[in-house]
LODREN-846625 format. One line per 8 residues: number of its first residue (from 1); for each residue x, y, z of N, C-alpha, C. Coordinates in nm, 3 decimals. Each point is the difference from the previous one (the first is absolute). Layout:
NUM	X Y Z X Y Z X Y Z ~ ...
***
This chain:
1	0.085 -0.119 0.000 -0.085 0.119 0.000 0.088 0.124 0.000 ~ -0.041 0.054 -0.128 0.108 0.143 0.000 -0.041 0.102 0.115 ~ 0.059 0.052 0.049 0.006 0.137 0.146 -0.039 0.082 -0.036 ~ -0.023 0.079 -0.160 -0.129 0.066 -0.051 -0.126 -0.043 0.053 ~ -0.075 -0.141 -0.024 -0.077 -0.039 0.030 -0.037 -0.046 0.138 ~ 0.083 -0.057 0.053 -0.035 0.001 0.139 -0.016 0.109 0.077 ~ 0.101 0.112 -0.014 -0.045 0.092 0.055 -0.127 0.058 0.012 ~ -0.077 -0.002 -0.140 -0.128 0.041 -0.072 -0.109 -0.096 0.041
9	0.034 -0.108 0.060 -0.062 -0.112 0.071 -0.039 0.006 0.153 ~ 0.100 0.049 0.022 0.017 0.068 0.190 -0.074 0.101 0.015 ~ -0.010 0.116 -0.110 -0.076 0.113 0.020 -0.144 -0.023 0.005 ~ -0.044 -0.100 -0.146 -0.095 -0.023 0.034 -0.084 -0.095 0.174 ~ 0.120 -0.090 0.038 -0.059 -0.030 0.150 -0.004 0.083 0.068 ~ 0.065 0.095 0.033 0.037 0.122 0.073 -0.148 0.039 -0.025 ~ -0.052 0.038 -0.108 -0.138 0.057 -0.031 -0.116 -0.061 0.093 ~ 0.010 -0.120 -0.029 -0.139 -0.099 0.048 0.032 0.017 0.140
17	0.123 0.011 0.086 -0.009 -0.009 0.155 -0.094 0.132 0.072 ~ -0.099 0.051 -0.079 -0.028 0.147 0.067 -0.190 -0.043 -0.040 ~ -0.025 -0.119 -0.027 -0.110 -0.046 -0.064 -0.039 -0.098 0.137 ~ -0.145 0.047 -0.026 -0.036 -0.044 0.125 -0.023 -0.136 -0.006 ~ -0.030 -0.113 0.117 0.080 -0.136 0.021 -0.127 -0.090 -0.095 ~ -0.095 0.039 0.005 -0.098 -0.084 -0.062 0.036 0.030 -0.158 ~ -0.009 0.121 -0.039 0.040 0.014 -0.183 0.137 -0.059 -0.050 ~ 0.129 -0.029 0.129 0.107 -0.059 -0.031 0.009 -0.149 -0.055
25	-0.111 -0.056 0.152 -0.080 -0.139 0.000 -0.061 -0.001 -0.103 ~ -0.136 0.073 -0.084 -0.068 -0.055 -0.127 0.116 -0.009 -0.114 ~ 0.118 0.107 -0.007 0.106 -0.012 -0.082 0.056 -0.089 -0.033 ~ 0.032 -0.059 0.137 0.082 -0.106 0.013 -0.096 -0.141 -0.014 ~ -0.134 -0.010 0.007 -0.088 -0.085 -0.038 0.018 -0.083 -0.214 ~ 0.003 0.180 -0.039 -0.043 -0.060 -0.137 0.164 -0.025 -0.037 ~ 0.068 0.074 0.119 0.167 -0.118 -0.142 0.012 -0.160 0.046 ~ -0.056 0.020 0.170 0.027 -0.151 0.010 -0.057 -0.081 -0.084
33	-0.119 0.015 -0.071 -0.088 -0.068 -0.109 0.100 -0.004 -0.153 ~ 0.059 0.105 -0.024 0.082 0.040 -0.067 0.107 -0.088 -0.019 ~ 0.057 -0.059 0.143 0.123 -0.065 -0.007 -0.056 -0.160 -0.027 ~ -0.111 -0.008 0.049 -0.054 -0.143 0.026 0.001 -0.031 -0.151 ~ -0.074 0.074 -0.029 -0.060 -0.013 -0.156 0.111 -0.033 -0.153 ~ 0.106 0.080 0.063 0.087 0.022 -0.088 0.164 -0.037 0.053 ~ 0.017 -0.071 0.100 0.112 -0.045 0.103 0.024 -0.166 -0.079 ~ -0.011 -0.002 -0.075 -0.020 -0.202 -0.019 0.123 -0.074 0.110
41	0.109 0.040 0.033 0.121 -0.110 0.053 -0.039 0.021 0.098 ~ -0.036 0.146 0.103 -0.021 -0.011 0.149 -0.088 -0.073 0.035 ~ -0.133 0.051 -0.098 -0.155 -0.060 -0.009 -0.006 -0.169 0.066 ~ 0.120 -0.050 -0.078 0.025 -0.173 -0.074 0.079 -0.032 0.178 ~ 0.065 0.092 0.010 0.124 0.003 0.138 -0.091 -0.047 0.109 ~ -0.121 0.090 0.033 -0.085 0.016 0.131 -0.133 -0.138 -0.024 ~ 0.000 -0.019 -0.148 -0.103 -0.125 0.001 0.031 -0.062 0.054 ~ 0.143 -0.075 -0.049 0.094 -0.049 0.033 -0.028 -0.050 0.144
49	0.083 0.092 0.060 0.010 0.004 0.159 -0.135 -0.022 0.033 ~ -0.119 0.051 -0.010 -0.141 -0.017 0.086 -0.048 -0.138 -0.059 ~ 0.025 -0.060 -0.089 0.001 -0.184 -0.029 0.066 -0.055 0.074 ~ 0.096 -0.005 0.063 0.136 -0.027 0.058 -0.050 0.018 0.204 ~ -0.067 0.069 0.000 0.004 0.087 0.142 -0.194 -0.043 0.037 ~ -0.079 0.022 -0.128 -0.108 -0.041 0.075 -0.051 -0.093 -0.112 ~ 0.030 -0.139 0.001 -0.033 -0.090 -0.122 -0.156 -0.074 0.016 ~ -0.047 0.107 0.138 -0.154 -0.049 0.008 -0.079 0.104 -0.011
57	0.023 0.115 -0.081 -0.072 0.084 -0.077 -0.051 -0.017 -0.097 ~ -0.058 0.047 -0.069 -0.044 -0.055 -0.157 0.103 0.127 -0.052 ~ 0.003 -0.054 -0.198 0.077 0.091 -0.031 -0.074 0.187 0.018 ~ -0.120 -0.027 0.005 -0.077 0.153 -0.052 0.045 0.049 0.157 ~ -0.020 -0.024 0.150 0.040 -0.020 0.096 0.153 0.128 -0.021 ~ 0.089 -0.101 -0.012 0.177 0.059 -0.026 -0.006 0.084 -0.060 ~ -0.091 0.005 -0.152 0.037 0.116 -0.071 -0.082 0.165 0.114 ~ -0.096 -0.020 0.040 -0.060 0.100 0.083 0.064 0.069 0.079
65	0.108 -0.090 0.112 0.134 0.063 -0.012 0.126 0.027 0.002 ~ -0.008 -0.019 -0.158 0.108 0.006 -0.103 -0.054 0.175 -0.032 ~ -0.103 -0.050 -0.012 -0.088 0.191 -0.037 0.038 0.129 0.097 ~ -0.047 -0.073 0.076 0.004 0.078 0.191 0.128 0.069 0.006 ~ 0.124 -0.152 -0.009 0.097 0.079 0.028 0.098 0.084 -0.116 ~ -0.067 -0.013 -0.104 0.081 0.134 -0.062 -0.034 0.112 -0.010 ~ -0.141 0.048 0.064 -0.053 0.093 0.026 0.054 0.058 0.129 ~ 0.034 -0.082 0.074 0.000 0.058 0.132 0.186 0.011 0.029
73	0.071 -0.045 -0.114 0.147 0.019 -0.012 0.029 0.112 -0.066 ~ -0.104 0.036 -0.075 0.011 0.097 -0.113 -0.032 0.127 0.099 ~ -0.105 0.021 0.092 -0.034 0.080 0.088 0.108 0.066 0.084 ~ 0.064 -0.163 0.054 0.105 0.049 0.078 0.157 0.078 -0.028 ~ -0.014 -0.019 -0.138 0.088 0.030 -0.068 -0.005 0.150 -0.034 ~ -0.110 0.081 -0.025 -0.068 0.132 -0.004 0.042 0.056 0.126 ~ -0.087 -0.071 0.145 0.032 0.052 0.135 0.135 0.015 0.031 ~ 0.094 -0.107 -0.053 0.148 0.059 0.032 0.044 0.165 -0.026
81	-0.064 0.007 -0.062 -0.009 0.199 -0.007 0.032 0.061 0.092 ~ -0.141 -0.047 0.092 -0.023 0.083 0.098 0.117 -0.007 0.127 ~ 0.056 -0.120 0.010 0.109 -0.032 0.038 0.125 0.101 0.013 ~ 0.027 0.014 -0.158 0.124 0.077 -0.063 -0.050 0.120 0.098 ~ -0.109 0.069 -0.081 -0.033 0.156 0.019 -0.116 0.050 0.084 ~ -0.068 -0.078 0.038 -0.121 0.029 0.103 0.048 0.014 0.148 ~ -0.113 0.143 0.026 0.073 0.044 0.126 -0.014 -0.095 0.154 ~ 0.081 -0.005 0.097 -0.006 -0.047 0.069 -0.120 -0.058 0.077
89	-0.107 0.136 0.010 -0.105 0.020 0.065 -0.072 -0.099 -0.080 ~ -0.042 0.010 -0.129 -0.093 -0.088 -0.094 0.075 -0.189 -0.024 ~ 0.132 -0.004 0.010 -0.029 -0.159 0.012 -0.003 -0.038 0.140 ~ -0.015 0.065 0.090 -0.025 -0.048 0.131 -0.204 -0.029 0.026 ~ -0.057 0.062 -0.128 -0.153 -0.028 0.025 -0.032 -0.054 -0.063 ~ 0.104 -0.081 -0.166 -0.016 -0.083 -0.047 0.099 -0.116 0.029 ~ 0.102 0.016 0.060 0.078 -0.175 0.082 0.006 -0.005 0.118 ~ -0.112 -0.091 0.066 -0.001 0.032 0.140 0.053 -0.154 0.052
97	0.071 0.050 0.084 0.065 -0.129 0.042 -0.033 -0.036 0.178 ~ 0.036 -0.131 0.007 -0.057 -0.052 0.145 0.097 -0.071 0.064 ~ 0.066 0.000 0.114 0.039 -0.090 0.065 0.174 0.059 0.028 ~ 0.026 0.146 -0.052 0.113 0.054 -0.018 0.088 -0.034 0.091 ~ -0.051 -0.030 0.139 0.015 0.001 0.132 0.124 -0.139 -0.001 ~ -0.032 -0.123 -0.059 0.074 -0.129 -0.022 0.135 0.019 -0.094 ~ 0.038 0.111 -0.097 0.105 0.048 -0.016 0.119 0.030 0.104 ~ -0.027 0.003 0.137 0.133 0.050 0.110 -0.038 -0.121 0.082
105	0.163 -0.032 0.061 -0.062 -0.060 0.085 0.086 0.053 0.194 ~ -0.098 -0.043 0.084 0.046 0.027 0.101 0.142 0.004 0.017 ~ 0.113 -0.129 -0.046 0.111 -0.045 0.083 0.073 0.032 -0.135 ~ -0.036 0.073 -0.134 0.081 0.012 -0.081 0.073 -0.154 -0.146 ~ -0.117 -0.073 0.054 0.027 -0.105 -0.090 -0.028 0.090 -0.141 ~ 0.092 -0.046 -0.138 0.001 0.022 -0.108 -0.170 -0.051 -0.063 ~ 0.000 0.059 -0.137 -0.161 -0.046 -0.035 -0.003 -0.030 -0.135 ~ -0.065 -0.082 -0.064 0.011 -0.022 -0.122 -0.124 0.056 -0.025
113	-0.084 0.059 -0.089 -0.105 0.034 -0.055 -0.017 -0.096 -0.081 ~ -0.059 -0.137 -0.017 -0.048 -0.085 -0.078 -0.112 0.071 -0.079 ~ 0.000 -0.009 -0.159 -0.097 0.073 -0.076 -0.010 -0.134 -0.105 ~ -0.105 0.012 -0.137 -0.043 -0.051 -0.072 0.017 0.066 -0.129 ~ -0.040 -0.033 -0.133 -0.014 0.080 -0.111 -0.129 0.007 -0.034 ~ -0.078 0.020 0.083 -0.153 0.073 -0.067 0.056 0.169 -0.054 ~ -0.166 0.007 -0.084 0.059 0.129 0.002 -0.024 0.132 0.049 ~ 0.006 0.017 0.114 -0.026 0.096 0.084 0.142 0.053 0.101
121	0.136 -0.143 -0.035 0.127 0.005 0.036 0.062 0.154 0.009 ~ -0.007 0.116 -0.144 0.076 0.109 0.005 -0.073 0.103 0.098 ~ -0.162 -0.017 0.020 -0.047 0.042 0.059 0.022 0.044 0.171 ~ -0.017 -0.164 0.065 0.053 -0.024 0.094 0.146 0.061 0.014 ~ 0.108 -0.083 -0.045 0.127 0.079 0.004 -0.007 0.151 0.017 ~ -0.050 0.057 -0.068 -0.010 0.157 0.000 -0.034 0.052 0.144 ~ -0.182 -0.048 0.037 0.017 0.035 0.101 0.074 -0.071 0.138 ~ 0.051 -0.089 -0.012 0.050 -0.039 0.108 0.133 0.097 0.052
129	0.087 0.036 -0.135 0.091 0.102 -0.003 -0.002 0.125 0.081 ~ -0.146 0.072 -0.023 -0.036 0.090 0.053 0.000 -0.009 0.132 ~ 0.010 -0.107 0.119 0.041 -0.015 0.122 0.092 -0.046 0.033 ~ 0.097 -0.116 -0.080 0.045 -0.098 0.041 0.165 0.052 -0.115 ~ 0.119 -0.013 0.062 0.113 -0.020 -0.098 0.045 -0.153 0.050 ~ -0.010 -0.039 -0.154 0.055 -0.120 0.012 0.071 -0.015 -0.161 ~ 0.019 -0.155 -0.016 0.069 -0.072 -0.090 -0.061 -0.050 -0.099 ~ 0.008 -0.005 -0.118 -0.048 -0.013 -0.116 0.074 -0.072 -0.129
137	-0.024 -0.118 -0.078 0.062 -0.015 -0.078 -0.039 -0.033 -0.149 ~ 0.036 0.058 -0.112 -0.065 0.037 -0.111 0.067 -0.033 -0.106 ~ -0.062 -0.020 -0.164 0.059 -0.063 -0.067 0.035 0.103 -0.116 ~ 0.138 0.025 -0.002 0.055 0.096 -0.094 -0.093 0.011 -0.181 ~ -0.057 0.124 -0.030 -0.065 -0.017 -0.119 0.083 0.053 -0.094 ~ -0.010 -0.065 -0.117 0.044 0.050 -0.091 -0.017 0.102 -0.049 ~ -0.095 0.080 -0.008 -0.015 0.174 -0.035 0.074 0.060 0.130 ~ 0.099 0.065 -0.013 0.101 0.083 0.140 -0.129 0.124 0.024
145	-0.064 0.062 -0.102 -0.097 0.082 0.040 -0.065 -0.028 0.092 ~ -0.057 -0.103 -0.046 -0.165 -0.072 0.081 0.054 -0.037 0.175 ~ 0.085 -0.044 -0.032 0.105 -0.067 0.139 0.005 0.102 0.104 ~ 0.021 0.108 -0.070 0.044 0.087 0.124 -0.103 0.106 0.021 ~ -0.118 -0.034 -0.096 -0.098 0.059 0.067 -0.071 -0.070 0.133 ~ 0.019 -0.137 -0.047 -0.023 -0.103 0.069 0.027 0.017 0.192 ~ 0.140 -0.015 -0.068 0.059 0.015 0.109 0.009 0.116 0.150 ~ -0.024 0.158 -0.117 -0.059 0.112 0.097 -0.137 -0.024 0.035
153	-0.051 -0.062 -0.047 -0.149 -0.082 0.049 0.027 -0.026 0.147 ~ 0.087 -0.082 -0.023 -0.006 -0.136 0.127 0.135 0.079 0.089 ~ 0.025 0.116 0.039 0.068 0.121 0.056 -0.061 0.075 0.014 ~ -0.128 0.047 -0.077 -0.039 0.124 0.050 -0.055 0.055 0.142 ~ -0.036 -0.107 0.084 -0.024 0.037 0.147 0.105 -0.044 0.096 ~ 0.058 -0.124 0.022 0.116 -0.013 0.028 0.113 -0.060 -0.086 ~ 0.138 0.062 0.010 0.080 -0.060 -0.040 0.059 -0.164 -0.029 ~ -0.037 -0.058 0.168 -0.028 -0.106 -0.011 0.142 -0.056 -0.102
161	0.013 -0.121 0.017 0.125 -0.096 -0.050 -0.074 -0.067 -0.208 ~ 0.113 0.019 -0.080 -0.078 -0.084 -0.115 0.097 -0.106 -0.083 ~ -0.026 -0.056 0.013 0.093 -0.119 0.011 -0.078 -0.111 -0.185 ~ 0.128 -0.003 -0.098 -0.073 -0.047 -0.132 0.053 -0.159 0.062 ~ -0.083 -0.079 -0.072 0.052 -0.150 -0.005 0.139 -0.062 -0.016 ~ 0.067 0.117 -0.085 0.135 -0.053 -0.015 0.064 0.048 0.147 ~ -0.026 0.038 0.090 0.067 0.045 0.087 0.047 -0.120 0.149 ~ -0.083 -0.134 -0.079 0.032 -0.108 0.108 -0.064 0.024 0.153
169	0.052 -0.118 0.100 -0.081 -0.037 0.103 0.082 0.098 0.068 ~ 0.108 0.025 0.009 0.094 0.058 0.130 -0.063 0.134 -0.013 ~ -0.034 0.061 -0.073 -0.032 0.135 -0.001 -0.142 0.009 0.073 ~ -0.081 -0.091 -0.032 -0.137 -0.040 0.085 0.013 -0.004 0.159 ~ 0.094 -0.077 0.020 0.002 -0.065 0.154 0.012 0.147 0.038 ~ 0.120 0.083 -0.056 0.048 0.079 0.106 -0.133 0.131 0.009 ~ -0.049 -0.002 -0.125 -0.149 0.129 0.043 -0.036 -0.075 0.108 ~ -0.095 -0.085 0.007 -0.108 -0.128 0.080 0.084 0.069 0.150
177	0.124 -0.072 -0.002 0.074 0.036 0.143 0.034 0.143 0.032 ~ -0.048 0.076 -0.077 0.027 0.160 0.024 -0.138 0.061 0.008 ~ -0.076 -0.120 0.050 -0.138 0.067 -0.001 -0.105 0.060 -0.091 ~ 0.015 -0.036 -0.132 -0.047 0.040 -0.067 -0.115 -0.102 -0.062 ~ -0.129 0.002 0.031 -0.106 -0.094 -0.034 -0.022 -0.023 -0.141 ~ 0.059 -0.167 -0.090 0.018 0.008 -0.106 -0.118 -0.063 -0.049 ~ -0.036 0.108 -0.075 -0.157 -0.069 -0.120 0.012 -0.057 -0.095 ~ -0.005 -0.163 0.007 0.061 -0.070 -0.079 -0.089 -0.159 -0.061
185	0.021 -0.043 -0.110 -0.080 -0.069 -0.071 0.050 -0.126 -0.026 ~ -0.061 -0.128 -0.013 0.054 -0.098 -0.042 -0.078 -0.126 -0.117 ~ -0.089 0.108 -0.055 -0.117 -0.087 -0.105 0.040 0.038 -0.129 ~ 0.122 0.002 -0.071 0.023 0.011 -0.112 0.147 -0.106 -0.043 ~ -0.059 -0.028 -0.096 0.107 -0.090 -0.053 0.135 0.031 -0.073 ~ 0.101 0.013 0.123 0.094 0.056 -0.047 0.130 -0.123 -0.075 ~ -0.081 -0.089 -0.007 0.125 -0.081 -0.052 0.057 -0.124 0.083 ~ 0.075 -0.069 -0.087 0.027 -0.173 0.123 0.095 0.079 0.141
193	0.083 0.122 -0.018 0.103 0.024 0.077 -0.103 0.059 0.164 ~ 0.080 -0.094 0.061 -0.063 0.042 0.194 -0.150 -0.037 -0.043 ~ -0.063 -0.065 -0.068 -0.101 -0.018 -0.001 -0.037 -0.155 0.059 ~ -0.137 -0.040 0.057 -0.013 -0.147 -0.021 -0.167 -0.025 -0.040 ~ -0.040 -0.117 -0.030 -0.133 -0.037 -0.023 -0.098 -0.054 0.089 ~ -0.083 0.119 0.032 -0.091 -0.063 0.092 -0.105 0.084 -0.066 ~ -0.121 -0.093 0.021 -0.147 0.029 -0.028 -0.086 0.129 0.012 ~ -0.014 0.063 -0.053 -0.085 0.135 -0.057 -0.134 -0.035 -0.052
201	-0.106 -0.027 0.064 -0.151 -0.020 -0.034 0.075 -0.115 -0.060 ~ 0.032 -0.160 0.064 0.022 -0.112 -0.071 0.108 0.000 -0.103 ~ 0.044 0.103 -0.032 0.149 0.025 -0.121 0.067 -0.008 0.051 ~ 0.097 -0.057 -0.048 0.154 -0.011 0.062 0.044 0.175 -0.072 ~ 0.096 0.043 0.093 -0.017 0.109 -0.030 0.153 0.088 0.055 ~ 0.105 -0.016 -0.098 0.139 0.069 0.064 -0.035 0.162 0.059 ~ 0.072 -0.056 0.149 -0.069 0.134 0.098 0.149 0.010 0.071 ~ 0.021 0.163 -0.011 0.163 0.002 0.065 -0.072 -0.008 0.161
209	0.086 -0.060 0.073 0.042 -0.006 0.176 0.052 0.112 0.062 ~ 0.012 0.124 -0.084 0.035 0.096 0.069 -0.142 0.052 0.168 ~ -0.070 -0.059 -0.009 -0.084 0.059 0.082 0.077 -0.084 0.115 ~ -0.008 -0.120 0.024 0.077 -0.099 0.099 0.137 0.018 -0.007 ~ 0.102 -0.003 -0.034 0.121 0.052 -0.009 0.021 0.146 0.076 ~ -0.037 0.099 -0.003 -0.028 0.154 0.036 -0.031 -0.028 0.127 ~ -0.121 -0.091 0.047 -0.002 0.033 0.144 0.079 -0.098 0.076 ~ 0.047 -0.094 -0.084 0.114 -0.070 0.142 0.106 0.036 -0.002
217	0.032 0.087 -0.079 0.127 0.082 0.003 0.032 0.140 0.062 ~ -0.120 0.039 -0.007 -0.077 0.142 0.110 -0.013 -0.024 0.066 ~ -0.132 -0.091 0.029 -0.060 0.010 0.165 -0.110 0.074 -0.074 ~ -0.034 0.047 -0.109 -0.120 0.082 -0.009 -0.183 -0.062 0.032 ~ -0.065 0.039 0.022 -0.131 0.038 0.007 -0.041 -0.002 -0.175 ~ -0.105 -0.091 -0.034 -0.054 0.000 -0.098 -0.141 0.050 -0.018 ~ -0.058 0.165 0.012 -0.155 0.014 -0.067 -0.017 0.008 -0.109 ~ -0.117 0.010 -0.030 -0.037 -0.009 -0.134 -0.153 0.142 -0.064
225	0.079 0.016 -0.124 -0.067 0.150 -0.021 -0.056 -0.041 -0.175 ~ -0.172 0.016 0.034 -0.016 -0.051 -0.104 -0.129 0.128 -0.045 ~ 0.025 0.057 -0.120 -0.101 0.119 -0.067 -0.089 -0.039 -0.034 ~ -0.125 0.021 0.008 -0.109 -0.029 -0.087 -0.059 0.127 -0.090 ~ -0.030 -0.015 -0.146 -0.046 0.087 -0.022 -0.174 0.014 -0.045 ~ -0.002 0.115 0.074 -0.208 0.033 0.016 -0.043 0.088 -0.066 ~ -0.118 0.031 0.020 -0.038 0.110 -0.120 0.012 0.123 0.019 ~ 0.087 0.040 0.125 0.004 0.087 0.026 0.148 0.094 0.063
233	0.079 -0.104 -0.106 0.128 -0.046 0.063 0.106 -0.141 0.039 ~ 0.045 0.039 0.086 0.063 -0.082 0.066 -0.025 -0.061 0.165 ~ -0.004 -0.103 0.052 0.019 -0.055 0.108 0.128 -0.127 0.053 ~ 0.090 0.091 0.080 0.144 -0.071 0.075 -0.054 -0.082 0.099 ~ 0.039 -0.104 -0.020 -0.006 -0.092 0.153 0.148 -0.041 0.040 ~ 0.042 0.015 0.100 0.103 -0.030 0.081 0.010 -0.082 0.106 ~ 0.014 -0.109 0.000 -0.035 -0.095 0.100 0.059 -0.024 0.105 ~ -0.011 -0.071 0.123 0.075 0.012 0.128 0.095 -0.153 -0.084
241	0.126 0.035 0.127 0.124 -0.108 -0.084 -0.068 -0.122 0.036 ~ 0.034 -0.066 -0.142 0.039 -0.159 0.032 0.021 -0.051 0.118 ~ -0.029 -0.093 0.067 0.036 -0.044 0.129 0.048 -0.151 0.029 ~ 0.003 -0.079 -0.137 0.000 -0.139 -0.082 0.113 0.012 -0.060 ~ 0.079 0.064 -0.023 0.100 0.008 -0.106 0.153 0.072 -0.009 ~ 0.082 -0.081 0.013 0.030 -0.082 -0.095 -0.046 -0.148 0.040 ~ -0.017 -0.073 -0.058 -0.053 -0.098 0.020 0.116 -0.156 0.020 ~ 0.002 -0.108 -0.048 0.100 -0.108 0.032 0.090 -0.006 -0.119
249	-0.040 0.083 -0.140 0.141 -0.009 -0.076 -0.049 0.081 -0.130 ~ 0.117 0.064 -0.034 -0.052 0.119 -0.187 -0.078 -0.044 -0.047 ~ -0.009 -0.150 -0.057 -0.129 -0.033 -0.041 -0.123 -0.012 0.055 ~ -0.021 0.013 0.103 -0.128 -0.032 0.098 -0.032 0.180 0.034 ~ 0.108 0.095 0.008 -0.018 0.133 -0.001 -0.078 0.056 -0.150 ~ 0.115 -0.043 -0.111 -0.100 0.047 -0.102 -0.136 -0.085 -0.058 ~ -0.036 -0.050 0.022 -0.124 -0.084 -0.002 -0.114 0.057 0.074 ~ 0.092 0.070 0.126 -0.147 0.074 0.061 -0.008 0.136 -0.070
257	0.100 0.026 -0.019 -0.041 0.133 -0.096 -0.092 -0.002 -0.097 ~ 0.043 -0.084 -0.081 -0.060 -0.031 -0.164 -0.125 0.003 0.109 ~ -0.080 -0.155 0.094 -0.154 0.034 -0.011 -0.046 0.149 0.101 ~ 0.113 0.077 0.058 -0.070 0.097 0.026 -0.073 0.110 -0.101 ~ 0.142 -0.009 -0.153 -0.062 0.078 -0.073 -0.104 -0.041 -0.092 ~ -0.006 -0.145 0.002 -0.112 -0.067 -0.028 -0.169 0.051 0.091 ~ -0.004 -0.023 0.064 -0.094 0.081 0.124 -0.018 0.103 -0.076 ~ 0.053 0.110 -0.003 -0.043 0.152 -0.081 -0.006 -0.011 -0.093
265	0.063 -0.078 -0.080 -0.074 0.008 -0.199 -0.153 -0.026 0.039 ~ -0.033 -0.103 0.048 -0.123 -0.067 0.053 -0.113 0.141 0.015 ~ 0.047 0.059 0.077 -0.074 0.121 0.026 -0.053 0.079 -0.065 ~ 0.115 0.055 -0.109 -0.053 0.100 -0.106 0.119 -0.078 -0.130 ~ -0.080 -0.103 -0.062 0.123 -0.085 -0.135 -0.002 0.111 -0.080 ~ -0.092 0.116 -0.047 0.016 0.073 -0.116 0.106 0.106 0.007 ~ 0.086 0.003 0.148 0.091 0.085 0.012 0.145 -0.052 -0.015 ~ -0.032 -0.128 0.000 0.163 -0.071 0.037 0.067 -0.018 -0.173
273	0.129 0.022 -0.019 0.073 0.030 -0.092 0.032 -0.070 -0.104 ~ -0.108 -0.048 -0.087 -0.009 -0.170 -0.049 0.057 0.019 -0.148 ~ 0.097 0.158 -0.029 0.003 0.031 -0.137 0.168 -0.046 0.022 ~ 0.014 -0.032 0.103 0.155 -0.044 0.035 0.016 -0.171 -0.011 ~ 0.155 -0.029 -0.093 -0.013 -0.153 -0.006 0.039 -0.093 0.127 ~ -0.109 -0.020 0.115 0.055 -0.042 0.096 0.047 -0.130 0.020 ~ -0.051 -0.114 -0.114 0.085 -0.107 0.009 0.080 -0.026 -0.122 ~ 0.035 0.062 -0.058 0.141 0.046 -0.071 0.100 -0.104 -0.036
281	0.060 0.005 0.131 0.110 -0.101 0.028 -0.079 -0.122 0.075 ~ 0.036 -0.128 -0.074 -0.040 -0.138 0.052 0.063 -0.096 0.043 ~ -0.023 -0.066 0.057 0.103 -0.125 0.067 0.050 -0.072 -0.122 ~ 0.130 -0.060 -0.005 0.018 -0.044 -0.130 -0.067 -0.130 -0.026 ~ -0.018 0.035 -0.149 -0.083 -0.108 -0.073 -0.124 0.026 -0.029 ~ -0.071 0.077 0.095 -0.135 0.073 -0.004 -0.033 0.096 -0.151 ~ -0.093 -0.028 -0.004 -0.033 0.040 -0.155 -0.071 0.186 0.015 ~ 0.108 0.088 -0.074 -0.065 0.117 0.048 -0.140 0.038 -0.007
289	-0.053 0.142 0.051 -0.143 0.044 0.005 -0.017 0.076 -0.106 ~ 0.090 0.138 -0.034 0.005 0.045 -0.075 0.070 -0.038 -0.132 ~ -0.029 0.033 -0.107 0.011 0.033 -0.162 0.035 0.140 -0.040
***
């Protein structure tokens, strides 16, 4: 993407963040139809996955949402706006968050912010920022523009630590142990490396161990911060810590993860991130999903 155009791309978001939240939402309604309609590989990506994840749906069932959620990705994708450039006062009456309180803890134990990839994720992040400096880790984009708009995004209320993937575990431990509450993810398929296979809605499913690894090496506190998005916004839940976990071994740790984030797809499936290839990588011999 030439920097003529992106720039000319930014201005126009810059525009829509001053548009009030429901005309952003119908906006963001007719592209998600837009993308559905005219997306064929993601489209094929998320069937995919909702055959795979709920194989006791009917197909009309999955496709409903297959519908849902590109509308409501497409939405969220608009609201990141408000993020960038909306004033403090106004995303605090559209991201209201709960449970802020389970972020500190009495005796100073470290905290992991366990999160998900629905899409209400940049949301949450944003406002959690607005109270909380913590740790963050993000995946370098290829437009340097977009990146570092990105990036003053996820800075603009606190500075807070930002840490890209290439930056390894040692750089992690030492935020975590410097107190810095890291909001961090483990439902994407990053590949056979630190990864292993355990079950995702019945899929075998390469899931890195960084969530189990992190806290026996900390001592950290594991909550969990999961966005929902409503019609009127956003809603943060922040949960009191784990009290189960770590459990008797990495694999028995990430296993409870996977069905915790299993549990919340459950809740709202048209939000959870099904345009992503989550079983990707297969045990060998296994015959792939995607084409």
């Amino acid at each position: 993407m030439r920097a003529g155009f992106t720039y000319l791309l930014l201005g126009f978001l810059w525009l829509l963040h001053w548009l009030p939240l429901p005309v952003l939402r119908l906006i963001g309604r007719g592209l998600g139809k837009l993308l559905y309609a005219f997306g064929h590989e993601r489209r094929n990506v998320a069937l995919i996955n909702l055959r795979l994840c709920f194989p006791e749906k009917t197909e009309a069932e999955r496709e409903d949402i297959a519908r849902r959620h590109f509308i409501a990705l497409a939405q969220s994708v608009l609201d990141r706006t408000l993020g960038w450039w909306a004033s403090p006062e106004r995303l605090k009456r559209i991201i209201r968050v709960h449970g802020l309180e389970h972020l500190t803890d009495s005796c100073g134990a470290p905290t992991i912010l366990l999160s998900a990839h629905f899409v209400g994720l940049d949301a949450g992040a944003t406002r959690i920022t607005m109270d909380v400096e913590g740790c963050n880790i993000y995946s370098q984009q290829k437009n340097k523009v977009f990146e570092r708009v990105m990036q003053n995004g996820r800075k603009r209320f606190k500075e807070g630590i930002q840490l890209s993937r290439q930056d390894g575990m040692r750089k992690i431990i030492k935020a975590i142990k410097a107190g810095y509450p890291l909001y961090y993810f483990t439902d994407m398929d990053y590949g056979p490396k630190e990864s292993i296979f355990v079950p995702f809605f019945g899929v075998p499913a390469a899931t890195i161990t960084g969530v189990s690894r992190l806290v026996r090496l900390t001592g950290a506190r594991v909550v969990t911060a999961i966005t929902r998005q409503v019609e009127d916004g956003y809603e943060v839940e922040i949960s009191p810590p784990w009290t189960d976990f770590p459990r008797e071994s990495v694999e028995a740790d990430t296993l409870y993860v996977n069905q915790y984030i299993e549990s919340q797809v459950l809740r709202m499936p048209e939000q959870y991130f099904w345009v992503h290839k989550r079983f990707k990588t297969r045990p060998p011999g296994e015959q792939r999903f995607y084409k």
